[in-house]
C-alpha positions as CSV (number, residue, x, y, z in Angstrom):
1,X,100.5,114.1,87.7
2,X,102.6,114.0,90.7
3,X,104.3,110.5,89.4
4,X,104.6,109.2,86.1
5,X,104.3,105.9,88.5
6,X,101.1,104.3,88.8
7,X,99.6,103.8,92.4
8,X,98.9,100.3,93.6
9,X,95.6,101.5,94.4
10,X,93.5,104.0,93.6
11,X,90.0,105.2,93.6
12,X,87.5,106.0,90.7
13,X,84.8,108.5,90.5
14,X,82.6,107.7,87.4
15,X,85.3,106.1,85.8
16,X,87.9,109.0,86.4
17,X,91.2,107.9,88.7
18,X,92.2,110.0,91.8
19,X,96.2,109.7,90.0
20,X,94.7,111.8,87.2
21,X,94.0,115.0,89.6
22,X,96.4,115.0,91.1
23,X,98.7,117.9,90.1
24,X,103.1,118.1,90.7
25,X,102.7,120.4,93.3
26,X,99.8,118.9,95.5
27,X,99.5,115.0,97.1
28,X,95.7,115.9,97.1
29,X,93.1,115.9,94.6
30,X,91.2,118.5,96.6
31,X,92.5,121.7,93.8
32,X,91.4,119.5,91.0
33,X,88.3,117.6,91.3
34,X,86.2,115.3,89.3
35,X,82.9,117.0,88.6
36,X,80.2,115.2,88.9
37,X,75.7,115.1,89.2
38,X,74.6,114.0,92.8
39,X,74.8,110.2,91.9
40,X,78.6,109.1,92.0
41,X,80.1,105.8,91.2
42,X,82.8,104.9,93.2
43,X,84.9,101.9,92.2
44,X,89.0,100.8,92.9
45,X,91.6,99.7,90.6
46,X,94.7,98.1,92.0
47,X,97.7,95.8,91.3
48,X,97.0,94.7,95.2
49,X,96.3,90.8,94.9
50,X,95.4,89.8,98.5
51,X,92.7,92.8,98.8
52,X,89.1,91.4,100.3
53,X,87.4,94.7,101.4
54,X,87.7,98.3,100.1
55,X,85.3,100.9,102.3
56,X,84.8,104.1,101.3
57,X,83.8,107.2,103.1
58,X,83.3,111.1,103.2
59,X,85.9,112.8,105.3
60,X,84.4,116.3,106.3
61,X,87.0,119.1,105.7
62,X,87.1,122.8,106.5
63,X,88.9,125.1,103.7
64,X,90.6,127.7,105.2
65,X,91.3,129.2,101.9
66,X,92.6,128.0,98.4
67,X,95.6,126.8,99.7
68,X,95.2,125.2,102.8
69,X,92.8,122.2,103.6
70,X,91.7,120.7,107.2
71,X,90.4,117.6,107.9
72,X,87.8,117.8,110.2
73,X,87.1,115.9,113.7
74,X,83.8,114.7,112.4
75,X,83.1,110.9,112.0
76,X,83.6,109.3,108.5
77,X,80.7,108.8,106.7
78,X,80.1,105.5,105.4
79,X,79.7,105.2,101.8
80,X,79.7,102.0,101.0
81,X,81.9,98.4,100.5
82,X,83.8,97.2,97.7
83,X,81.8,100.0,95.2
84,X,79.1,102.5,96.0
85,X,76.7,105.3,93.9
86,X,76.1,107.4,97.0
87,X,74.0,110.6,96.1
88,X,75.8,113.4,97.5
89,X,74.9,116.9,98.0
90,X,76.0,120.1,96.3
91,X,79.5,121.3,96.7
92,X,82.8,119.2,97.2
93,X,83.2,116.0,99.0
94,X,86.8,114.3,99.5
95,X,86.2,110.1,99.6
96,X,88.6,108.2,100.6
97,X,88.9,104.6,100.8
98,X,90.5,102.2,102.9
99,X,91.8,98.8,101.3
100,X,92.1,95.3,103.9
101,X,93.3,91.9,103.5
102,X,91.7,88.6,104.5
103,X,93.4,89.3,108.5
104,X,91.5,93.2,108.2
105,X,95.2,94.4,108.0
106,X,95.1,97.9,106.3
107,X,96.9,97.8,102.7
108,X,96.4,100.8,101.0
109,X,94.7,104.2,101.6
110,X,93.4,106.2,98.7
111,X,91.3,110.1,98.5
112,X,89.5,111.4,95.5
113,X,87.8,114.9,95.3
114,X,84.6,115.1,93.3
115,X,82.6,118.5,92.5
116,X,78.6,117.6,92.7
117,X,76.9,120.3,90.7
């Protein structure tokens, strides 16, 4: 792990937390991702108290090689609110998820990277 702290807030895929691929040299989970079939659960554990809505989405990224990884331009795609089992195609997909308060003020921002084969 990159911390032997725990995040405030972190997202799930099938039960597996994005903390848990992360590796010391990497803030990303992109290198290590949880491998999965096309239906993924996504879910969010956090020590947040005043959370009221969690989205989560599909950023699009380009990889230029093993190293290096772009986020795209393209529009997030929606997943779902609060938990989703989206049915994603083959390959890898990094989600991330966006955390708000009762005012829609941003709290937290998490990414997991899952494998669909």
């Amino acid at each position: 792990h990159a911390s032997s702290e725990a995040k405030p807030f972190q997202i799930l895929a099938n039960g597996t937390n994005s903390e848990s691929r992360r590796s010391a040299t990497s803030p990303v989970t992109w290198q290590n991702p949880v491998t999965t079939g096309t239906k993924v659960t996504l879910t969010y554990q956090s020590t947040l108290t005043d959370i009221v809505k969690v989205k989560f989405f599909e950023q699009k990224v380009s990889s230029v090689d093993f190293t290096r990884l772009k986020a795209t331009r393209d529009a997030l795609v929606t997943l779902g609110e609060m938990s989703a089992t989206p049915t994603l195609s083959l390959g890898k997909h990094m989600i991330v998820a966006y955390a708000y308060n009762a005012a829609g003020l941003l709290l937290a921002v998490d990414e997991i990277t899952v494998k669909v084969q």
